[in-house]
C-alpha positions in Angstrom: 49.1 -96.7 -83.3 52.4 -97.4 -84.7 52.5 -100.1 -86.9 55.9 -102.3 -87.8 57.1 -100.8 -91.3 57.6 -104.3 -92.9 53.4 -104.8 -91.7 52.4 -102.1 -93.6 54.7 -102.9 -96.8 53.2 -106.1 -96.5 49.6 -105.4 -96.2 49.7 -102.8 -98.8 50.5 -104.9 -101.7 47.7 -107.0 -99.9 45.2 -105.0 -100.1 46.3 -101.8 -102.5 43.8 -99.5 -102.6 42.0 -100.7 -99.3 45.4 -100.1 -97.3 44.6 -96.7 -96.4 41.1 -97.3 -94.7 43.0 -100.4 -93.3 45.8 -98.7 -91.7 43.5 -95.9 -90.4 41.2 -98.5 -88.8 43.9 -99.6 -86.0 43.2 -95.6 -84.3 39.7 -96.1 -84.2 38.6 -98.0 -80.8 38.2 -101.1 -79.9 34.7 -102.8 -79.6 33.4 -104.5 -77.0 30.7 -106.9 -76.8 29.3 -110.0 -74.4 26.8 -112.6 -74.7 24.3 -113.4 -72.7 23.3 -117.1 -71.2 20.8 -118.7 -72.9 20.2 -121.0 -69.8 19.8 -117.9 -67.4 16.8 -115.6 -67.0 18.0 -112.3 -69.0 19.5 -109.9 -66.3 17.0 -106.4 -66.4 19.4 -103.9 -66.1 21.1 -105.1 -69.1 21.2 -103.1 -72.6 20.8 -105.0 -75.1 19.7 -102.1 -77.8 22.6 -102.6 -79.9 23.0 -106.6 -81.2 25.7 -107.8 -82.9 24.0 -108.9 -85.5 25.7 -112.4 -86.6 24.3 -113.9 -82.7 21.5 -113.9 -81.2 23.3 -114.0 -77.8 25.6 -111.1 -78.4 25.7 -107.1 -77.8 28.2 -104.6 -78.2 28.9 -102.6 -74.7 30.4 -103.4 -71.8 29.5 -105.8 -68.7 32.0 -105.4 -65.4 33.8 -108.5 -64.0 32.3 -107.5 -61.0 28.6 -107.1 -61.5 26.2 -109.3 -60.3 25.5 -110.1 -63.8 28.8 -111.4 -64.6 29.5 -113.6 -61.3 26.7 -115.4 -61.5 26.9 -116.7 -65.0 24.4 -114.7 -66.8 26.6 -112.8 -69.2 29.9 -113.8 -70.7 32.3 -110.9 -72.1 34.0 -111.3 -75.4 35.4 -109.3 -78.4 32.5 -109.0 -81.3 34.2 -110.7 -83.9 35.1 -113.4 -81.6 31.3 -114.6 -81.7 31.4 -114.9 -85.1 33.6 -118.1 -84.5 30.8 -119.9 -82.6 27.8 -119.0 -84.4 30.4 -120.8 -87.1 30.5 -123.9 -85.3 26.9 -123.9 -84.2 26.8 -127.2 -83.6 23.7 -129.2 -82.8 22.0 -130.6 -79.5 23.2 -134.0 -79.0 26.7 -133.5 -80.4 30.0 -134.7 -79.3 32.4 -131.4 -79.6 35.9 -130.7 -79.4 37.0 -127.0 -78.4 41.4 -127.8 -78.8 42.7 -124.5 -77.5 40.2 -123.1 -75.7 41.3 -120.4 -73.0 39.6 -118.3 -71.7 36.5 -120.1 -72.7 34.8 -117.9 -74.9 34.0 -120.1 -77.6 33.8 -123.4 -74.8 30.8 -120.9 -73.4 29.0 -120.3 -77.3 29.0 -123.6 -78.5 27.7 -124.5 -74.8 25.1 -122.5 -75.6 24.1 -124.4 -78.9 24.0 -127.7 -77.4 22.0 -126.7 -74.3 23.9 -128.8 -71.9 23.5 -131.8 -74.3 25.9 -134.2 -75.5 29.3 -133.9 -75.0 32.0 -130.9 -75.1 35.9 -131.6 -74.6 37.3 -128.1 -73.7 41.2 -128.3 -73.7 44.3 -126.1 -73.4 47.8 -127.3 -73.3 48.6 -123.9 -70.7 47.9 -125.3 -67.0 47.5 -121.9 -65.6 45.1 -121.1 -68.9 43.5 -124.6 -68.3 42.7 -123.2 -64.8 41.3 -119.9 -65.8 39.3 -121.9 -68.3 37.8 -124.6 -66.0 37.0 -121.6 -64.2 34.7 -119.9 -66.6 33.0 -123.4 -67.4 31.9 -123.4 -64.1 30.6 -119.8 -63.9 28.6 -120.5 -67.2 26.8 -123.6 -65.2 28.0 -126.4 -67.5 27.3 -129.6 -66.9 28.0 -131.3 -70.3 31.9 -130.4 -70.5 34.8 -131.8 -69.6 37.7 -129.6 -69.2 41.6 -131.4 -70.3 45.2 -129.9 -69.7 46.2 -131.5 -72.6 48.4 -131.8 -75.8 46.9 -132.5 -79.6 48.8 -135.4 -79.7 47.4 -137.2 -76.6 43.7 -136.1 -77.5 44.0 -137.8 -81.1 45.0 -141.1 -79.5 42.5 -140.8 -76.9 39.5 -140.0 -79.4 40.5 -141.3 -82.9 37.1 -140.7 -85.5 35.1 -139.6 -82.2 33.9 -136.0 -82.6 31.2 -134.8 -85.0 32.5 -131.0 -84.4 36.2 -130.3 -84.0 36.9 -126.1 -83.6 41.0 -125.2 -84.1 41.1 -121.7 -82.6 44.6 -122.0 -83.4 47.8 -119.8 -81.6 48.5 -117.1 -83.9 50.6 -113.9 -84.9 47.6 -112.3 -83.4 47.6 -109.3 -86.2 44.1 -108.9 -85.8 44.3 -108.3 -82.2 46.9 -105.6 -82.2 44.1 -102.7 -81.6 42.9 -104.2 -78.6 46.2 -105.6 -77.5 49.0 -103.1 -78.5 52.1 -105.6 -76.7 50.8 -107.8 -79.3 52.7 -105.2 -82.1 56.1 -105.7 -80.1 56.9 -109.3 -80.6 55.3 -109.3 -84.5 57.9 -109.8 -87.1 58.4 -110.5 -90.8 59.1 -114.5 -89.9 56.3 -114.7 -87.3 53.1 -115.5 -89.6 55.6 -118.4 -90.9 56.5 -119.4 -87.3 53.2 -119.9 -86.8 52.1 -121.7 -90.0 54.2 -124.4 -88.7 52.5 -124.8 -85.5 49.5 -124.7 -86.9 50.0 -127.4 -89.3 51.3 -129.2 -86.5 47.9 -129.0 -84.2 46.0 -129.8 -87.7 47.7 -133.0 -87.9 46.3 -134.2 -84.6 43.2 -132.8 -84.6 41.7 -134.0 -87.9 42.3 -137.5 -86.6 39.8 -136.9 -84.1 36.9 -136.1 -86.5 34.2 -138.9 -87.4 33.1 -139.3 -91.1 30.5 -136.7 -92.0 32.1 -134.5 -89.3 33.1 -130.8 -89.6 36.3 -129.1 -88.9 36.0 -125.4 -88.0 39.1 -123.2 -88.2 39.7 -119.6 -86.7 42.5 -117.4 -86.4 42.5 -114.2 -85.0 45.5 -112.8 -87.9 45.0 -111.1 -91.3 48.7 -113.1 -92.3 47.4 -115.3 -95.3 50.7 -117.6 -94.3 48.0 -118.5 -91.1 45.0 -118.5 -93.2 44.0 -119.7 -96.4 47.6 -120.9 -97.3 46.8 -123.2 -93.8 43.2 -124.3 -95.5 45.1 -124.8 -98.7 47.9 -127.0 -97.4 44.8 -129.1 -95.5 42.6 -129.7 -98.6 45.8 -130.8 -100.5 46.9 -132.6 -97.6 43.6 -134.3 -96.5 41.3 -134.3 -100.0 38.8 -136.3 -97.7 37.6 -132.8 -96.9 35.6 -130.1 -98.2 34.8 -126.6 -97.5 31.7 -126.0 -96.2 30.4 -121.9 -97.5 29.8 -119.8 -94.6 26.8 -117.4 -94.7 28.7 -113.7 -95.0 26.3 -110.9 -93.4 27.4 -107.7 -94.4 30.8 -106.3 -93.3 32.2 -110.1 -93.4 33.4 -110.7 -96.7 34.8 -113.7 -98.6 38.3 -115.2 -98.2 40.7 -114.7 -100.8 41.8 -117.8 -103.1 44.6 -115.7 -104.3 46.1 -115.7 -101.5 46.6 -119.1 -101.0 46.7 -121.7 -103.6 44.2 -120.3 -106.1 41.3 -123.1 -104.9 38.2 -121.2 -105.3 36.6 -123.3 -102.4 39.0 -121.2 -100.2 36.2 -118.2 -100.8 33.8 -120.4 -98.7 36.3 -119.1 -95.9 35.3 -115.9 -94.1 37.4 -112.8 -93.5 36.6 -110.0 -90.9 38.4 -107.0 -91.3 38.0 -104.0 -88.7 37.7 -101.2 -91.5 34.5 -103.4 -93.0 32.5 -104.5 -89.9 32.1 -103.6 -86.2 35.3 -106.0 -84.4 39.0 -107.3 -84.8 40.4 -109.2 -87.6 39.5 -112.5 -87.9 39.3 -115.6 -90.5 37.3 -118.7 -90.2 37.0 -121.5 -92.1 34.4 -124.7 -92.3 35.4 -127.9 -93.7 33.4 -131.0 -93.6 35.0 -134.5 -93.3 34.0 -137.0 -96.5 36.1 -140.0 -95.4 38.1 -141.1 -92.3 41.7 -139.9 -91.5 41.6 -141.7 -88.5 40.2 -146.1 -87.7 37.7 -145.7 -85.0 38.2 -147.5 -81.9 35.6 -148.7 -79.5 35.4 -146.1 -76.4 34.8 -147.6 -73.2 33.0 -145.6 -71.0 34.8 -144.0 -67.7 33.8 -146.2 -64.8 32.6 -144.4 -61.5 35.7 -144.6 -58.8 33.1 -143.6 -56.1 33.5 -145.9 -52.6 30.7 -147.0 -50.5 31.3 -144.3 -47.5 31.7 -141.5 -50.3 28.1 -143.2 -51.9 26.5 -143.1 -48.9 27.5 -139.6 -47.7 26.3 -138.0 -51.2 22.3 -140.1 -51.2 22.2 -139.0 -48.2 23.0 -135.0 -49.5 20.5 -135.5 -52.2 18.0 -137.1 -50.2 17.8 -134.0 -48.2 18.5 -131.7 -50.5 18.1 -132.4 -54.6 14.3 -132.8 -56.1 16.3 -134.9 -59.0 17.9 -138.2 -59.4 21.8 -138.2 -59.8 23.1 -141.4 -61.7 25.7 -143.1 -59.5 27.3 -144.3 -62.6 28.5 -141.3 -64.0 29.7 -140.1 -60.4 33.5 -139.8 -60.6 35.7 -138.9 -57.6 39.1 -137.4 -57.9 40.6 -137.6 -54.3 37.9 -135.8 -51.9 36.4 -133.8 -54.8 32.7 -135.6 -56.6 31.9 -134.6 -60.2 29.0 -135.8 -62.0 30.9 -137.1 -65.6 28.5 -136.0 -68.6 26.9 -139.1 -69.9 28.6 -141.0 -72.1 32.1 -140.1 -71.1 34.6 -142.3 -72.6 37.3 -143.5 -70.5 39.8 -140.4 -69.2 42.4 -142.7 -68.6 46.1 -141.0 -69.0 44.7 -138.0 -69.4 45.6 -134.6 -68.0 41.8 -133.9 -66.4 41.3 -130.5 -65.3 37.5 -131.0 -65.0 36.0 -134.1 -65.6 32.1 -133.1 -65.8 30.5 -131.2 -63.2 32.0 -130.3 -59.7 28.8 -131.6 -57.2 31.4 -131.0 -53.9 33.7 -132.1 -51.1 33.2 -135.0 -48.8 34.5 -134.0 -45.5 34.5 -135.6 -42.0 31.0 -137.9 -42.5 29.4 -135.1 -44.1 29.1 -133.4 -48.2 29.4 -129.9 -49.0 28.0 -129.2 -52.6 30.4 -126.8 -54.5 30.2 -123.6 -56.0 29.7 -124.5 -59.4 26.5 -126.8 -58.4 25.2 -123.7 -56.9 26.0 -121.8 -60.6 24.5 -125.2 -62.6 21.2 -126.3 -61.2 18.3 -125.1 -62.4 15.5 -123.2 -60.7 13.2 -126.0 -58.6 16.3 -128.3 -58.6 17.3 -127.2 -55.3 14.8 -127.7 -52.3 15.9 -125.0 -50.3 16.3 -121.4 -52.4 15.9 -117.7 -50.7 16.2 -114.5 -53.2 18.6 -112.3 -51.3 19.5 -108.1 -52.2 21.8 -106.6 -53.9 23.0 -105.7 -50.5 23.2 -109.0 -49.3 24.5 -110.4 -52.6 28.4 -107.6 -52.1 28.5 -109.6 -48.5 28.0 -112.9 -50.0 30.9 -112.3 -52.8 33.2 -110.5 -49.8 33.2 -113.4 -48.1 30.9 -111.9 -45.1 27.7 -113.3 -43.6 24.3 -111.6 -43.6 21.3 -112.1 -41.4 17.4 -112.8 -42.5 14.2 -113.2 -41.2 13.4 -114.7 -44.1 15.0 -118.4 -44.8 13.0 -121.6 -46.0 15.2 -123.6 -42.9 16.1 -123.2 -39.9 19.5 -125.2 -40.2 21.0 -126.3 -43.6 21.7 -125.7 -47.5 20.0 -122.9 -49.0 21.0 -121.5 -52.6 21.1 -117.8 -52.6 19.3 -116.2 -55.7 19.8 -112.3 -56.4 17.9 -111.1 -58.8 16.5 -114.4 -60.5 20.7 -115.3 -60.7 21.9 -118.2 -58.6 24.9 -116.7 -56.7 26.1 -119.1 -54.4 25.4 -121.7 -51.5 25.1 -120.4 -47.8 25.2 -122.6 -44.8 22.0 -121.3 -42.3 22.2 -121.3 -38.7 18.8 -119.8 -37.3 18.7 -116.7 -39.3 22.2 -116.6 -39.7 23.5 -117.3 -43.3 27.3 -118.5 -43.4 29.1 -118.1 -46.5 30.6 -120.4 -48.9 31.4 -118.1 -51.5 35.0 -119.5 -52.8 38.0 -117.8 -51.0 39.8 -117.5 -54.5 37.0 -115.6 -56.3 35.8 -112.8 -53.4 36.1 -109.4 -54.5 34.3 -106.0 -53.1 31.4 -105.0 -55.3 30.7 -101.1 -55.4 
């Protein structure tokens, strides 16, 4: 790979006699690595015989987009380094979280993981198209816990002043440690860049700090070796907001300590982790943990989102789960938006204002006197939830995600709902007609499976 002259000036007087193994380390290729779902049954023909060793979720190899493994929600893709960030954050069940820029959803989909559809996760991204892909990938994971906001920093703070106990700041970057598995990401790097960014990322810290509770944490990531977007950005925040601290992250090997030198001397700042692709198995990457000691932010009482739901809407869905669902849905946390039902996580404070991309769980469509229960229901429940459930074939399963019916002699009901499983992996509802099973697989998402 070619690398900008002024980057490797730069990063030589950086790192002296590491340069060389530095430099070298961008023609080596890129790893590749996924997680699996904790909330999932672990697929069999899956091989797991080479752990990344920081996550007990993640391997390195290679899972296609179009496996039966991937649609369904069992595995999620992502770059190795990447899950260090999450196993970070590893925030506990119960939590309220705050993911700020969070496209694709590969962190959303760790720390997901942690709190085991428990408490309360706020996934955001300012990008609508991003927002999209990322509500997207919510679904496909089976959260039910997450809201998903199109939103800027700004907006959030007011919303939530002093409200999460976990904010994570995967902040836009120069994206240095990307440029191995992102080449196009060497063509628009430049000497002022890093800085460029700095000032961005100051911006974003502003807002989001105010959203953190006493006794909270603030986790920081970047995926850039530029110190400009790393520790002199942790630096600036403990001189700017001495209510926090630096929390020490646990180093395995290959992962080595951030470098106080290179920001304003603090030797806190080594609590901060560095990965660098000529030390450890990924792309560069820098995370830091800071715990809040007193508020930035005055609390303000939340009031809880009311359900919008109408009577005829009410009446349509009891009757849906009556037939249908062996558990009881809380009408309170019910929220419609237009024709579309969600079930809010509890506790959702009101969304008033906001730009909601996702507001809890997507349970279906009311249409002419009837409900249709959505795709990502179909991803979500859990096994037994359902009343109706048929295990299709692998066969059956590439007609199903084409967007083609498929016949069986072997249904639970004649006419009705039925969740397709594939493998012990919930795929998708199908409508039955006598042994007929129409699909419902989401126009958007078909694809031919070889």
């Amino acid at each position: 790979m070619e690398l900008p002259a002024a980057f490797k000036t730069k990063y030589q007087h950086l790192l002296g006699d590491e340069a060389a193994a530095f430099f070298a380390s961008f023609n080596q290729p890129e790893n590749s690595g996924f997680r699996i779902n904790p909330m999932r049954p672990v697929p069999d023909d899956l091989d797991l015989s080479d752990p990344v060793p920081y996550t007990e979720w993640g391997y390195y190899g290679k899972v296609s987009g179009h496996s039966l493994d991937h649609q369904s929600g069992a595995v999620y893709s992502q770059e190795p380094s990447a899950m260090f960030v999450g196993e970070v954050a590893h925030p506990s069940a119960g939590m309220r979280v705050l993911d700020l820029s969070a496209a694709p959803g590969g962190k959303t989909t760790h720390l997901s993981s942690f709190l085991q559809q428990t408490g309360l996760l706020v996934s955001n991204e300012i990008m609508p198209k991003r927002a999209k892909v990322l509500a997207e990938n919510t679904e496909r994971f089976g959260l039910s816990n997450t809201l998903v906001l199109n939103e800027n920093p700004t907006s959030i703070a007011k919303t939530f002043p002093a409200f999460f106990d976990q904010v994570l700041v995967d902040a836009p970057c120069s994206g240095e440690g990307m440029f191995r598995k992102d080449p196009d990401a060497v063509s628009y790097w430049s000497t002022d860049y890093p800085a460029a960014c700095a000032k961005r990322q100051r911006e974003i810290l502003t807002e989001a700090v105010k959203t953190i509770k006493p006794g909270g944490e603030l986790v920081y990531s970047t995926c850039t070796f530029a110190p400009e977007e790393d520790e002199q950005i942790i630096s600036w925040l403990l001189e700017t907001y001495p209510q926090f601290e630096v929390v020490p992250i646990e180093k395995p090997a290959g992962i080595i300590d951030a470098k106080p030198e290179w920001g304003n001397g603090d030797p806190s700042l080594k609590g901060a982790a560095r990965l660098f692709p000529h030390l450890m198995r990924g792309e560069g990457h820098f995370v830091a943990k800071l715990k809040l000691t007193d508020p930035i932010s005055d609390t303000k009482k939340s009031h809880r989102q009311a359900s919008n739901v109408s009577r005829n809407q009410s009446h349509l869905f009891e009757d849906f789960a009556a037939d249908y669902l062996n558990f009881k849905v809380d009408s309170h946390q019910l929220m419609a938006f237009g024709d579309q039902l969600y079930l809010m996580p509890e506790g959702t404070p009101s969304l008033r204002k906001l730009k909601v991309v996702r507001p809890g769980l997507h349970l279906g469509t009311f249409k002419k006197n009837r409900f249709e229960p959505s795709y990502a229901l179909a991803l979500a429940l859990q096994p037994g939830q359902f009343k109706f459930e048929t295990a299709i074939s692998e066969t059956d399963w590439k007609q199903v995600v084409h967007g083609d019916t498929f016949t069986s002699d072997d249904l639970p009901i004649k006419k009705g709902w039925v969740r397709l499983i594939c493998n012990g992996q919930p795929v998708a509802f199908g409508k039955v007609v006598n042994h007929t099973v129409k699909n419902f697989f989401p126009k958007g998402l078909r694809f031919k499976a070889y």
